[in-house]
C-alpha positions as CSV (number, residue, x, y, z in Angstrom):
1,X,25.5,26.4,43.7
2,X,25.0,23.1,41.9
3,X,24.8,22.9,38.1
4,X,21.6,22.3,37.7
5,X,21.2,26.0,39.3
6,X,23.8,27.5,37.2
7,X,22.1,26.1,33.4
8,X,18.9,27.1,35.0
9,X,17.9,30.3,33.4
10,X,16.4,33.6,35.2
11,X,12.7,32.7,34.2
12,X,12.4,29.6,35.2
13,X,10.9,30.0,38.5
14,X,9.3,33.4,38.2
15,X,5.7,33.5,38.4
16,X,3.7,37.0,37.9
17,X,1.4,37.4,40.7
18,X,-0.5,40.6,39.2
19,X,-1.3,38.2,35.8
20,X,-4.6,37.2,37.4
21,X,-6.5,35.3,34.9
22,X,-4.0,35.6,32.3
23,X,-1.2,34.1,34.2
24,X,-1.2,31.4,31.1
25,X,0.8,34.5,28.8
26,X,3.4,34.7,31.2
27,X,4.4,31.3,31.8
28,X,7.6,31.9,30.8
29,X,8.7,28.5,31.5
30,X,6.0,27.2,29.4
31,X,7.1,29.4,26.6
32,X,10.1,28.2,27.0
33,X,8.6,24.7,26.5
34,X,6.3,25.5,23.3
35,X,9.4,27.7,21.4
36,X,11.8,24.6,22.2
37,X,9.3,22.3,21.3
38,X,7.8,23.5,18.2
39,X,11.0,24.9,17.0
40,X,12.3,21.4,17.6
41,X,9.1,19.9,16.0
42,X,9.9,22.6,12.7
43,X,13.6,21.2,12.1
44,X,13.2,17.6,13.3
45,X,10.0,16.3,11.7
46,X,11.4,17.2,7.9
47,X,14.4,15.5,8.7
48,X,13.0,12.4,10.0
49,X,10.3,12.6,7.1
50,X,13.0,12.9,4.4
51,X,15.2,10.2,6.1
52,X,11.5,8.1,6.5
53,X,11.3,8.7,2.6
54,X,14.9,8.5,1.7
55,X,14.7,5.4,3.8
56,X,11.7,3.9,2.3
57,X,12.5,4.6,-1.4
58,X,16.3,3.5,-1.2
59,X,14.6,-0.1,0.6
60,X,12.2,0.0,-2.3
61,X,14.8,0.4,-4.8
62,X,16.7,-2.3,-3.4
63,X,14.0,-4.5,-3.2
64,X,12.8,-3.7,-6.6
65,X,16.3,-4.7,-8.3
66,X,16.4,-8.6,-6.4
67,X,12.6,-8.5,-7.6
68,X,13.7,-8.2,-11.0
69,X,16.7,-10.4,-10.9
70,X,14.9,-13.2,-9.6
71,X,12.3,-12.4,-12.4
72,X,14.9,-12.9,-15.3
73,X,16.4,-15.5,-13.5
74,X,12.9,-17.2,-13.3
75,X,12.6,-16.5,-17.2
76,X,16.0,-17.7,-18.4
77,X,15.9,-20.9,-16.3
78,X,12.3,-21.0,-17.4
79,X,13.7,-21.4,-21.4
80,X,16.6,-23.7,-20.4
81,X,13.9,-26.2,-19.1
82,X,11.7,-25.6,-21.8
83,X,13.9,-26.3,-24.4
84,X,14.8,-29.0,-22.5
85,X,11.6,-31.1,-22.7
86,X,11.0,-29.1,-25.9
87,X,13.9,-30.7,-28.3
88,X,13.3,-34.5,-26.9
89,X,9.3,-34.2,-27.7
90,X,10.5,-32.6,-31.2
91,X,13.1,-35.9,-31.4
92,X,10.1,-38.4,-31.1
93,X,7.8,-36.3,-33.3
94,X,10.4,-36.5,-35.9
95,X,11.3,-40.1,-35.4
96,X,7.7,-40.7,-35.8
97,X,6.6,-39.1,-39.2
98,X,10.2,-40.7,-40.7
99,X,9.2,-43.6,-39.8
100,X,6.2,-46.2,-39.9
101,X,5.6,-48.8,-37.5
102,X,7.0,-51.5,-39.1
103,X,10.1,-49.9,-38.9
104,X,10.1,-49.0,-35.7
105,X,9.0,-52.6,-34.8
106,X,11.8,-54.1,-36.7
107,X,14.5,-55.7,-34.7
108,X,17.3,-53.4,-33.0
109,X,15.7,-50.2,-34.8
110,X,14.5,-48.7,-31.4
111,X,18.2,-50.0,-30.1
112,X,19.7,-47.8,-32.6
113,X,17.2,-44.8,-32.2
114,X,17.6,-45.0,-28.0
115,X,21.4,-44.7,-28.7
116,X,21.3,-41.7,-30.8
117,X,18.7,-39.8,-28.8
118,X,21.5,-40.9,-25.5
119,X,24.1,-39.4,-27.6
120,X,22.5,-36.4,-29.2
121,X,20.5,-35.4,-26.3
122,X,21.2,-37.3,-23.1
123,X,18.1,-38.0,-20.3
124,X,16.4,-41.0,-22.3
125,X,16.3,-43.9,-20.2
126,X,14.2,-46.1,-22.7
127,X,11.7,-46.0,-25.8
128,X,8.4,-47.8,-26.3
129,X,6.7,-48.6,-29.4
130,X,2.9,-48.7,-28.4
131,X,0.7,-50.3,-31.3
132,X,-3.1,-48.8,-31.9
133,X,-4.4,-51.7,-29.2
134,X,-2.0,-50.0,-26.6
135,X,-0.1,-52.9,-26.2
136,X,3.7,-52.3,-25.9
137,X,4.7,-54.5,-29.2
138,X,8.6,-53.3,-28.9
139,X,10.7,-51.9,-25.8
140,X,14.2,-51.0,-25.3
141,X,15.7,-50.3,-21.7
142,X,16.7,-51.5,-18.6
143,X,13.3,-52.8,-17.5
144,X,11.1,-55.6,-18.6
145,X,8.1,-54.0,-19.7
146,X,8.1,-55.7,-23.1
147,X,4.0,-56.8,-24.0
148,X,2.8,-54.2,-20.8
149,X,-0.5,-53.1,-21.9
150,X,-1.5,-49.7,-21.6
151,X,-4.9,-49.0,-23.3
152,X,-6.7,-48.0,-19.9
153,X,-4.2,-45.8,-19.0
154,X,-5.1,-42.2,-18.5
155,X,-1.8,-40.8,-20.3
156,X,-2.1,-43.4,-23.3
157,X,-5.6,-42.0,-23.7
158,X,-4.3,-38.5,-23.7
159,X,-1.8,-38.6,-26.5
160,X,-3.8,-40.5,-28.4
161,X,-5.9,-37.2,-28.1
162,X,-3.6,-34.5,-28.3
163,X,-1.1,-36.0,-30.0
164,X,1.8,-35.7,-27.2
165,X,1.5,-36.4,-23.8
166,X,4.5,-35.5,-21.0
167,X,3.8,-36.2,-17.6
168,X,4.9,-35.5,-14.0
169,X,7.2,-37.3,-12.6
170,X,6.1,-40.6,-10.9
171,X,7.2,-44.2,-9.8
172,X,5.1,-46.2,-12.3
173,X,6.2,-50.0,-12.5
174,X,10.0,-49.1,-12.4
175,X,9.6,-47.8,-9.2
176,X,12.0,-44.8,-9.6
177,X,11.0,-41.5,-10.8
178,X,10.9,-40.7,-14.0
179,X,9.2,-38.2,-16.8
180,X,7.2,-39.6,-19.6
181,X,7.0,-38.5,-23.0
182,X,4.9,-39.9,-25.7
183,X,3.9,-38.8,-29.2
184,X,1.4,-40.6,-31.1
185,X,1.3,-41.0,-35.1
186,X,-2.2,-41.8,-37.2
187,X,-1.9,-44.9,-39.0
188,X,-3.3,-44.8,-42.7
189,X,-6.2,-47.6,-41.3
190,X,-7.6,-44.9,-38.8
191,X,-5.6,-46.0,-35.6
192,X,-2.4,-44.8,-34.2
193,X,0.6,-45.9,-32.3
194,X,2.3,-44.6,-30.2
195,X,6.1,-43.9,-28.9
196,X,7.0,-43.6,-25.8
197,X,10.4,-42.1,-24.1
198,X,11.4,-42.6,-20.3
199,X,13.9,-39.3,-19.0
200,X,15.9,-39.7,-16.3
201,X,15.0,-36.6,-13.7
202,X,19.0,-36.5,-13.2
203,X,19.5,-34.6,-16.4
204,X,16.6,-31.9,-15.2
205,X,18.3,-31.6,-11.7
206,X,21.6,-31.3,-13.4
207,X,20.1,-28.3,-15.4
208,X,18.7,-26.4,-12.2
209,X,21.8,-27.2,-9.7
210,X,23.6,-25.2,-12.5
211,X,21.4,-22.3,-11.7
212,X,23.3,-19.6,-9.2
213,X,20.6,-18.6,-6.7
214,X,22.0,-15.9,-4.5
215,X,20.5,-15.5,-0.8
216,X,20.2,-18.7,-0.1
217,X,18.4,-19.5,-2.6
218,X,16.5,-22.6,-4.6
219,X,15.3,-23.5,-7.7
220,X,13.3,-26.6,-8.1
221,X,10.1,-27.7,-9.8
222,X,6.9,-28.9,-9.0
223,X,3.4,-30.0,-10.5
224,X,0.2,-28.2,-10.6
225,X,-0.6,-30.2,-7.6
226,X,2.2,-28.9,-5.4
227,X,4.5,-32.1,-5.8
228,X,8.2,-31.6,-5.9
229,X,9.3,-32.9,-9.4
230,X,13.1,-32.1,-8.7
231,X,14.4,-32.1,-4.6
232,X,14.6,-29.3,-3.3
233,X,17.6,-28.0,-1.0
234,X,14.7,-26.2,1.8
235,X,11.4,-27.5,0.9
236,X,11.6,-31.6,0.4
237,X,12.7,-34.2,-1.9
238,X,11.2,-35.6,-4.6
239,X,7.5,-36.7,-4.8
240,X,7.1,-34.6,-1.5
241,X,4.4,-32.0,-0.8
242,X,5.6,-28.5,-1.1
243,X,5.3,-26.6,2.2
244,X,4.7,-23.5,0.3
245,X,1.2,-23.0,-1.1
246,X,0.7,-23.8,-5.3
247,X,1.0,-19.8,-6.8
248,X,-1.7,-18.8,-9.2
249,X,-1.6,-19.3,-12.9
250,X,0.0,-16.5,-14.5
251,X,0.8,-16.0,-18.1
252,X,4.2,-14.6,-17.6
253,X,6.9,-15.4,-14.9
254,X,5.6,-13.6,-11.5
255,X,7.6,-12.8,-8.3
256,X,5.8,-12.5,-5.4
257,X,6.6,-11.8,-1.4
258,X,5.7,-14.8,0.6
259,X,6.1,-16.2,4.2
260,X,7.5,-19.9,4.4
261,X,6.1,-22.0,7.1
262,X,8.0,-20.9,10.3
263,X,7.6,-16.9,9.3
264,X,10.8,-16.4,7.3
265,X,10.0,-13.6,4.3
266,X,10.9,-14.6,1.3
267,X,11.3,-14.1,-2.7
268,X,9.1,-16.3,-4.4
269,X,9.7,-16.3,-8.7
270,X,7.2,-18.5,-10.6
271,X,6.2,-19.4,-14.0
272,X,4.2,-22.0,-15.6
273,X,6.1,-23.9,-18.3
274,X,4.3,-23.9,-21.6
275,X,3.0,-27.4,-23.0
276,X,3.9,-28.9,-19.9
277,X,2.2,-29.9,-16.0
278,X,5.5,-27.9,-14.0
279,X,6.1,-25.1,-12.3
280,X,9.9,-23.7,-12.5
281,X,9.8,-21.9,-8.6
282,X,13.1,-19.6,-7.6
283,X,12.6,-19.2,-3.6
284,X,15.4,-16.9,-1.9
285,X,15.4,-15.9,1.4
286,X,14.8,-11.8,1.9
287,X,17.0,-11.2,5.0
288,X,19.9,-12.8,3.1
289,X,19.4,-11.1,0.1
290,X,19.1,-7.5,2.1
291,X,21.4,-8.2,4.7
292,X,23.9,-5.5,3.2
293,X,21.3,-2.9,3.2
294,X,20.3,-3.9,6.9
295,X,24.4,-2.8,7.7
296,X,23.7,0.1,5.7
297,X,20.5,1.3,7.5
298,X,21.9,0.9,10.7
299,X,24.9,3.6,9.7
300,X,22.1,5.8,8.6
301,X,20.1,5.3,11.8
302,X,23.2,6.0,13.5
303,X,24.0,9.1,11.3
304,X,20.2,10.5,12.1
305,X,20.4,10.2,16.0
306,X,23.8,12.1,16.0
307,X,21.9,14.7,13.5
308,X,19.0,14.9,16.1
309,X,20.8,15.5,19.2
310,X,22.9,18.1,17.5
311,X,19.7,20.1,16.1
312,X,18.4,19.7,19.9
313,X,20.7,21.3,21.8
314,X,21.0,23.8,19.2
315,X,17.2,24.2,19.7
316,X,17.1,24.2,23.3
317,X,19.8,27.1,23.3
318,X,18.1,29.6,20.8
319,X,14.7,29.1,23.0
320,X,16.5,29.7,26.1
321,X,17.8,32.9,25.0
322,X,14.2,34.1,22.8
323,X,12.3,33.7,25.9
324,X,14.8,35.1,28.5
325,X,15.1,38.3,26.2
326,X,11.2,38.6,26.2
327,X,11.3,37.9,29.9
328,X,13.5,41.1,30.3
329,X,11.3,43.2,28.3
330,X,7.9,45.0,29.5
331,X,5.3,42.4,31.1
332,X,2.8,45.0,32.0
333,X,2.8,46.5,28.1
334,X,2.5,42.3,26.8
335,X,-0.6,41.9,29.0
336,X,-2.0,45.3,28.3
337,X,-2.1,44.4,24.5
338,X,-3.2,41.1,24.7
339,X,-6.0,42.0,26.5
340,X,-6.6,44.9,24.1
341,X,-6.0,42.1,21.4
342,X,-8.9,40.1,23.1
343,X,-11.4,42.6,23.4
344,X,-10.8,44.0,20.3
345,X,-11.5,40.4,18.5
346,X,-14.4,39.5,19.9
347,X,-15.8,42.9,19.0
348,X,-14.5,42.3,15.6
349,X,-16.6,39.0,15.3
350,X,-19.9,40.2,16.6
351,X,-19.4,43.5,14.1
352,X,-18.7,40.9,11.2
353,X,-21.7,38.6,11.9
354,X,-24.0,41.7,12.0
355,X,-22.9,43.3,8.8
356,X,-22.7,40.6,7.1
357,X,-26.2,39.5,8.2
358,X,-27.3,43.0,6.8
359,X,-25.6,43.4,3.7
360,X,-26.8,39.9,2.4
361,X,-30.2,40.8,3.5
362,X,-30.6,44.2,1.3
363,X,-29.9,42.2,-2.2
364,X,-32.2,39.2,-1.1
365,X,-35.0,41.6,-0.2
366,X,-34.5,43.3,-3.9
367,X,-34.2,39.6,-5.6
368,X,-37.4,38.8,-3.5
369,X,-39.6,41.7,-4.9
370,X,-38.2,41.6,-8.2
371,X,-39.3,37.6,-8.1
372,X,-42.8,38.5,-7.1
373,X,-43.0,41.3,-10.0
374,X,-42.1,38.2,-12.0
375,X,-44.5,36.4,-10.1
376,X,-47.7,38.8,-10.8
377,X,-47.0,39.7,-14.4
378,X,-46.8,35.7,-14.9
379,X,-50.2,35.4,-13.9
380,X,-51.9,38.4,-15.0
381,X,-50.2,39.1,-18.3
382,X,-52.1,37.6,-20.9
383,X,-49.1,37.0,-23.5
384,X,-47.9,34.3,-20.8
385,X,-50.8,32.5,-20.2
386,X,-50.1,31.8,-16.4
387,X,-47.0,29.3,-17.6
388,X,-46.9,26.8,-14.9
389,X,-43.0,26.1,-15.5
390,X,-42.2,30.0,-14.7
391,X,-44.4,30.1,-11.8
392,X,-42.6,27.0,-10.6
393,X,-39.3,28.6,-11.1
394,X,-40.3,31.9,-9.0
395,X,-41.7,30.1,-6.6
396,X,-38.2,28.4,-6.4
397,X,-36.7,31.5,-6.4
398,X,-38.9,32.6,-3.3
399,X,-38.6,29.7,-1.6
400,X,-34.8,30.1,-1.4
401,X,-34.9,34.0,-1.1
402,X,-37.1,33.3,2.2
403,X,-34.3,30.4,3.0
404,X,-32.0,32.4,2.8
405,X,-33.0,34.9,4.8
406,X,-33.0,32.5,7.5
407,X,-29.9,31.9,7.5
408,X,-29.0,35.7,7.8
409,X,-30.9,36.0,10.5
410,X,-29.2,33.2,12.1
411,X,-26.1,34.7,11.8
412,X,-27.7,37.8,13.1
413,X,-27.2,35.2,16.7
414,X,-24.1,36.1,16.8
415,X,-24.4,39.5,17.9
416,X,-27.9,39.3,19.3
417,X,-30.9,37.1,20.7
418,X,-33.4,36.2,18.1
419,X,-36.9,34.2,18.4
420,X,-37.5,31.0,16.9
421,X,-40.1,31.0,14.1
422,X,-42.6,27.8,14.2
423,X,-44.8,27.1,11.4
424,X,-46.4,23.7,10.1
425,X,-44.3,21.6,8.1
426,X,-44.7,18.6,6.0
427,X,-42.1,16.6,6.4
428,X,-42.5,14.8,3.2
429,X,-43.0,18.1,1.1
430,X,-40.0,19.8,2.5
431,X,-37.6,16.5,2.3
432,X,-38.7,16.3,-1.1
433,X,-37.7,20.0,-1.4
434,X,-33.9,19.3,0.1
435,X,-34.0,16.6,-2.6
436,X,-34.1,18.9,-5.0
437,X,-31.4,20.5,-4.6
438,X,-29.1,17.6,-5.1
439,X,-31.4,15.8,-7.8
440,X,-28.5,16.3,-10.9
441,X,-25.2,15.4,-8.3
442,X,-27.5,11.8,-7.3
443,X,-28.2,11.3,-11.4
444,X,-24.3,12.2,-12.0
445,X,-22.9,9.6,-9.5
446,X,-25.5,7.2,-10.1
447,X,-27.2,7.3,-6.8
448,X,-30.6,5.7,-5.9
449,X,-32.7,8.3,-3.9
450,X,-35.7,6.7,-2.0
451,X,-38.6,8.4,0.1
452,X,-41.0,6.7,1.7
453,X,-43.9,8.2,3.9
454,X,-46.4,7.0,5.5
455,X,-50.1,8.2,4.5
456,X,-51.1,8.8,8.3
457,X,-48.2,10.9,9.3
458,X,-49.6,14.8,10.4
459,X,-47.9,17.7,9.3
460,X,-45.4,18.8,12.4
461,X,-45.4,22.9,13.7
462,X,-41.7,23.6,13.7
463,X,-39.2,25.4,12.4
464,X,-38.8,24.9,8.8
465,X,-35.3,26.8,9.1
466,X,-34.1,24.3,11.1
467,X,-35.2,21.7,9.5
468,X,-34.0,21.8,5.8
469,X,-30.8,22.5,7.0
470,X,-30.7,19.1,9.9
471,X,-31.9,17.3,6.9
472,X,-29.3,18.7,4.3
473,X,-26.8,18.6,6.6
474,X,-27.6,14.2,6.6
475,X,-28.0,13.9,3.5
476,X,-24.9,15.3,2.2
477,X,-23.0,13.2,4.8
478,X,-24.8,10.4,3.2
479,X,-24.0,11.2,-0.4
480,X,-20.3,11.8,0.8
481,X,-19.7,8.3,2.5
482,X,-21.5,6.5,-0.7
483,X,-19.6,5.5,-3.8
484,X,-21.0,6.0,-7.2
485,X,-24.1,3.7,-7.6
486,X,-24.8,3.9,-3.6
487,X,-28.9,3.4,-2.4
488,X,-30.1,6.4,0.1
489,X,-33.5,5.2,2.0
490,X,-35.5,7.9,3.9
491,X,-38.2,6.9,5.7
492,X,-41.1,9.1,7.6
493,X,-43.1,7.7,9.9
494,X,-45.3,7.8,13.4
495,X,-44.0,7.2,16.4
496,X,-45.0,7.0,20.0
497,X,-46.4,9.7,22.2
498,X,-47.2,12.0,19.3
499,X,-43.8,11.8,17.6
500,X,-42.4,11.7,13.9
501,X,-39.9,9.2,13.0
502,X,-37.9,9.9,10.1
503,X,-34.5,7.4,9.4
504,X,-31.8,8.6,6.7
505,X,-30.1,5.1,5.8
506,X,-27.2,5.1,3.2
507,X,-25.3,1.8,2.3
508,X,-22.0,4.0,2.5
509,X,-18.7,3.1,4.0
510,X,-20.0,3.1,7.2
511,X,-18.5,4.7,10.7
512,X,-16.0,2.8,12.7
513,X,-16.7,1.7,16.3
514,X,-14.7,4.1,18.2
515,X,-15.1,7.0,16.1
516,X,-19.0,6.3,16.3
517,X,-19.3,7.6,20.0
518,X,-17.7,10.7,19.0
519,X,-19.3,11.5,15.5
520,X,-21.7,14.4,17.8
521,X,-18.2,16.2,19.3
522,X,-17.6,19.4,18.0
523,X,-14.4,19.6,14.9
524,X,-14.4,15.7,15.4
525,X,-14.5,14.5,11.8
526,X,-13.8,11.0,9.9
527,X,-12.7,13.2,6.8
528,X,-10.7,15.7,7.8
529,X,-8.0,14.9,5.0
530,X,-11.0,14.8,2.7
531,X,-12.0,18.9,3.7
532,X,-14.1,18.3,6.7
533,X,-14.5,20.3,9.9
534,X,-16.4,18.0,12.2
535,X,-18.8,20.9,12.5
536,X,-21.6,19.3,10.6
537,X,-23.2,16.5,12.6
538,X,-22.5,18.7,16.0
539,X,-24.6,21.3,14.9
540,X,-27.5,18.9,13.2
541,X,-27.7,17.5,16.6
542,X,-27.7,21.2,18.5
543,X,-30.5,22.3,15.8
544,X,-32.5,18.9,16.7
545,X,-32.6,19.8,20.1
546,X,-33.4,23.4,19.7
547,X,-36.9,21.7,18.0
548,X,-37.1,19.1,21.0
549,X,-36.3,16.8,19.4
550,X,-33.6,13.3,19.6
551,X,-30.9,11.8,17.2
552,X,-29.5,8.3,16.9
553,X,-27.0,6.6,15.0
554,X,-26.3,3.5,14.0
555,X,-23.8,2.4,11.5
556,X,-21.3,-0.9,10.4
557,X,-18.3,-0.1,8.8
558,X,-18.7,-1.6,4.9
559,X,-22.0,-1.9,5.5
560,X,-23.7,1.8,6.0
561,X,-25.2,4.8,8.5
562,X,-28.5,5.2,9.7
563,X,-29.6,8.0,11.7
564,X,-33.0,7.9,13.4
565,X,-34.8,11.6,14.0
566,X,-37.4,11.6,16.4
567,X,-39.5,14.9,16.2
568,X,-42.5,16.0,18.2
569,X,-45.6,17.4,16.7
570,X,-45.2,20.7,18.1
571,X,-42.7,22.5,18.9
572,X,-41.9,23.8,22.4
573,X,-41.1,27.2,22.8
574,X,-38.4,28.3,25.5
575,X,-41.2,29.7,27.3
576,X,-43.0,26.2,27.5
577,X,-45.6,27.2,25.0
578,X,-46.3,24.9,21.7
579,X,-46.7,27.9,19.3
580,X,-47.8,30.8,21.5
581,X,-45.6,34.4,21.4
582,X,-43.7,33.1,18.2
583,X,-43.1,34.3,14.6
584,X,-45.3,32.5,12.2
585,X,-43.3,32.9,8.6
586,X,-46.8,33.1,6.1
C-alpha cells in the first residue's frame, strides 16, 4: 500500500448508489472539500486582511514620517535661503536711505561699502550705482562695466517700480552666473537711482550642499521656468532645464510623490521663496528611503506563509475527521430529512405568499370602503361643499388601495395561477401618476423631472399593474445613479406598427461596458455594496414581456442611461386574444 492510499481517508472514494437525484448531499469528498475550504477561507482571510492592513498602515506610517521630514527639511532650508537673499537686499536698502547719491558717487565710497558687505556678509561680487538716466555713473568689481547703460532693461525697469528687483540667475555681460539685486531710492527731483549688487551663486550652493538629504537625496533650486539656479547632483547643472516638471504654486512648502524620467518614485518637497523668482526643491529617492522597511516586509511575508501553512494543515486535519465521522453515521436518516427539509420549504413558501396575500387584502378592502364613505359624504354633505382638495386626496387613497391590491394578488402567483387584467391606459396620465410619488425626494435632491408626450399618442389597453410598477422600477434606478442636481427626460411617443415608444434618459453615472450586457440577469447588480439585489431591472424586463412588449438600453459611463420601452397598443392575451376572456379593473 502506497502512501498516498494510507492518508487517503475511508470516504474518499465511496459513492451512494441509492442517492438518486440527491447524490450531491452525499459527496462526501466534496464535503470534504467545502469544510476544508471554507474553514480554511474562515481562519485564513482575517489573517491575510489584518496582515493586508497591518501591512498597509505600518507602509503608510512610514511613508507619512519621510513625508514630514522632508517637509521640515523643505521649510528650514526654505528660511536659511530666505534670509539669505533677505539680509543682503535689507544691506542695500539701508545703504541707500543713509546715503544720497553724491555720496555714493564719491570716489572709493562704493570700494568701502563692497568691502564691508564682503566682510559682514560674504556672496557680493560687485556694486553699481545707477543714476535716474540708468546709466551706470560708479561701479566697483572685477568687470568693466563702468558707463554700461541700462535704461531699457527689463530689471532696471522693475525696481524702478517696485522698489527692489532680485533676479534669476543668468550670464549677462560677465558671462558667468550670477544673481542680481537692486534697490532703487526716489531722489527729491522726482527720479531715482539705483544700486545694484552682483552675488556670487557659490555662497547659495555652499548653503544647500550643507543640507543632509538622506536617500539619496538633493536639494537645489530653480526658477519659475524650471531652470536650475544651483547644479544639481541628479537632475543637471546650472542654467539647465529640469527633467522634472515645474510643481504648482502653493502657499506653504508641499511634498508630493512623483516619477523622475526613467520611472524611479520619488519624494518631491517644494516651496516657493517669498519675494523672490526660486523654487527651494528637496528630491529623494523612495526606494532608498524605504529600503529598511522593504527588509522588514519581507520577514513579515515570510512570518505569514509559515502562519498559513500551519493553519492549513491544521484545517485539512479537523475536515478530514468532521466528514469521516458524519460518513459513519446514518446516510439513509440524512437523506430522509433533507428531503423532508425540502418538501417542507417549499410548502412553507407557497403557505406564506398566500397568507400574506390575504391578510393584507382584509385591511385594504376596509381602508377602501372607509375611503369611499369619505368619498360620498365629500360630495353630498353640504358643510363640505364638494372640496376638490379632499376629493383629490381620496381619490389618491383609492388609487393606491386598488394598487395595492395588485400587488397582493400578484403575490397570490406564488401559490396559484391568476389572469392578467387589461384596461386602457394613458401612458402620460399614469407616468405622471408614478411621478407623484417621488415629487418631494426630486425637489429634495434638486432633480429636474421632464415629460414630454406627444399630442397623437392613443391611449394603450394594458395592464396598468404592470405598468406603474416597470416604470417605477426605471425611474428609481434613474434617481439612484443621478447626483443631486441630475436632469431625468421621459419621452412618449408613436412608433411603427402600432407601437408606443416611451425612453427614460437620466444624465447619471452611467453603466460600464461589460456590466451593460448583463444589467437584465437575474441578482446581477452594479450596487450591491450600495443595498441592491439585481432583482429590479430582471423583473422590469419579465413584466415588459408579459405586456408584449421590448426593452433596450443604452448607456456611457459619466455620461447617462437610457432605456427605450416599446409597447403595443393592445395587449395580447396568452390565449392570442387582444382583450377578450380578461378582467377589466372599472
Amino acid at each position: 500500500m502506497s502512501i498516498i492510499d494510507r492518508l487517503k481517508p475511508e470516504f474518499w472514494d465511496y459513492t451512494d448508489v441509492a442517492a438518486g437525484p440527491h447524490e450531491h448531499l452525499f459527496d462526501f469528498r466534496r464535503m470534504w472539500k467545502l469544510a476544508a475550504f471554507l474553514t480554511a477561507a474562515v481562519a485564513v482571510i482575517p489573517l491575510i486582511l489584518l496582515s493586508a492592513l497591518n501591512y498597509h498602515v505600518t507602509q503608510s506610517s512610514i511613508e507619512s514620517e519621510r513625508l514630514s521630514r522632508t517637509a521640515r527639511l523643505v521649510s528650514n532650508t526654505r528660511r536659511t535661503i530666505f534670509y539669505f537673499f533677505e539680509e543682503r537686499r535689507s544691506a542695500l536698502d539701508f545703504i541707500v536711505k543713509e546715503n544720497s547719491f553724491e555720496s555714493l558717487n564719491r570716489l572709493g565710497s562704493l570700494e568701502q561699502i563692497l568691502k564691508n558687505l564682503k566682510n559682514s556678509f560674504g556672496g557680493f561680487t560687485d556694486l553699481g550705482l545707477i543714476d535716474p538716466l540708468g546709466r551706470q555713473r560708479s561701479y566697483v568689481g572685477p568687470f568693466k562695466l563702468g558707463g554700461k547703460d541700462y535704461s531699457d532693461q527689463n530689471w532696471y525697469r522693475e525696481v524702478l517700480k517696485n522698489g527692489v528687483y532680485i533676479s534669476d540667475v543668468f550670464l549677462g555681460f560677465r558671462n558667468a552666473p550670477h544673481i542680481v539685486i537692486a534697490v532703487a531710492r526716489s531722489h527729491p527731483n522726482g527720479l531715482s537711482y539705483v544700486l545694484r549688487a552682483t552675488l556670487d551663486i557659490k555662497k547659495l550652493d555652499d548653503l544647500l550642499s550643507d543640507v543632509e538629504v538622506a536617500g539619496r537625496g538633493d536639494a537645489f533650486i530653480i526658477n519659475r521656468h524650471g531652470i536650475l539656479q544651483t547644479p544639481s547632483l541628479y537632475h543637471g547643472k546650472v542654467l539647465e532645464k529640469l527633467s522634472l516638471p515645474v510643481p504648482d504654486y502653493a502657499l506653504k512648502t508641499q511634498v508630493v510623490e512623483g516619477n523622475d524620467p526613467n520611472g524611479v518614485p520619488l519624494f518631491i518637497g517644494y516651496t516657493y521663496i517669498n519675494d523672490t523668482p526660486f523654487i527651494l526643491m528637496v528630491v529623494k529617492d523612495k526606494k532608498a528611503l524605504m529600503k529598511s522597511w522593504y527588509k522588514t516586509r519581507m520577514k513579515l511575508i515570510a512570518f505569514l506563509g509559515i502562519s498559513i501553512t500551519l493553519i492549513l494543515i491544521v484545517v485539512v486535519g479537523m475536515a478530514t475527521y468532521l466528514v469521516n465521522k458524519s460518513y459513519m453515521a446514518d446516510q439513509k436518516r440524512i437523506m430522509t430529512l433533507h428531503q423532508v427539509e425540502y418538501t417542507n420549504k417549499m410548502a412553507s413558501i407557497g403557505r406564506l405568499a398566500a397568507g400574506v396575500a390575504h391578510e393584507v387584502n382584509n385591511p385594504l378592502a376596509v381602508i377602501n370602503e372607509k375611503a369611499g364613505l369619505i368619498q360620498d359624504l365629500v360630495t353630498l354633505k353640504h358643510q363640505f361643499g364638494g372640496d376638490p382638495r379632499l376629493l383629490e386626496l381620496v381619490g389618491t387613497i383609492l388609487s393606491s388601495v386598488k394598487r395595492a391590491g395588485t400587488i397582493t394578488k400578484r403575490l397570490l402567483s406564488f401559490s396559484r395561477n391568476m389572469e392578467i387584467s387589461v384596461e386602457p391606459v394613458n401612458i402620460k396620465d399614469l407616468i405622471d401618476e408614478v411621478l407623484s410619488f417621488l415629487t418631494k425626494e426630486a425637489e429634495y435632491r434638486s432633480i429636474r423631472v421632464s415629460l414630454i408626450a406627444s399630442e397623437d399618442v392613443p391611449p394603450i389597453e394594458s395592464d396598468r399593474g404592470k405598468l406603474q410598477e416597470i416604470f417605477l422600477n426605471l425611474i428609481n434606478n434613474a434617481f439612484a445613479a443621478m447626483s443631486d442636481g441630475g436632469n431625468l427626460d421621459i419621452e412618449i411617443k408613436n412608433g411603427e406598427e402600432d407601437k408606443v415608444l416611451v425612453t427614460v434618459a437620466d444624465d447619471g453615472c452611467g453603466i460600464a461596458e461589460p456590466d451593460l450586457k448583463r444589467i437584465f440577469e437575474p441578482f446581477f447588480s452594479t450596487k450591491a455594496k450600495k443595498g441592491g439585489t439585481g432583482l429590479g431591472l430582471s423583473l422590469t424586463q419579465n413584466f415588459v414581456r408579459e405586456i408584449g412588449g421590448t426593452m433596450t438600453v443604452a448607456s456611457k459611463v459619466g455620461k447617462g442611461t437610457n432605456f427605450t420601452i416599446t409597447l403595443p397598443l393592445k395587449m395580447e392575451t396568452k390565449e392570442g386574444g387582444t382583450n377578450e376572456g380578461v378582467v377589466n379593473r372599472r
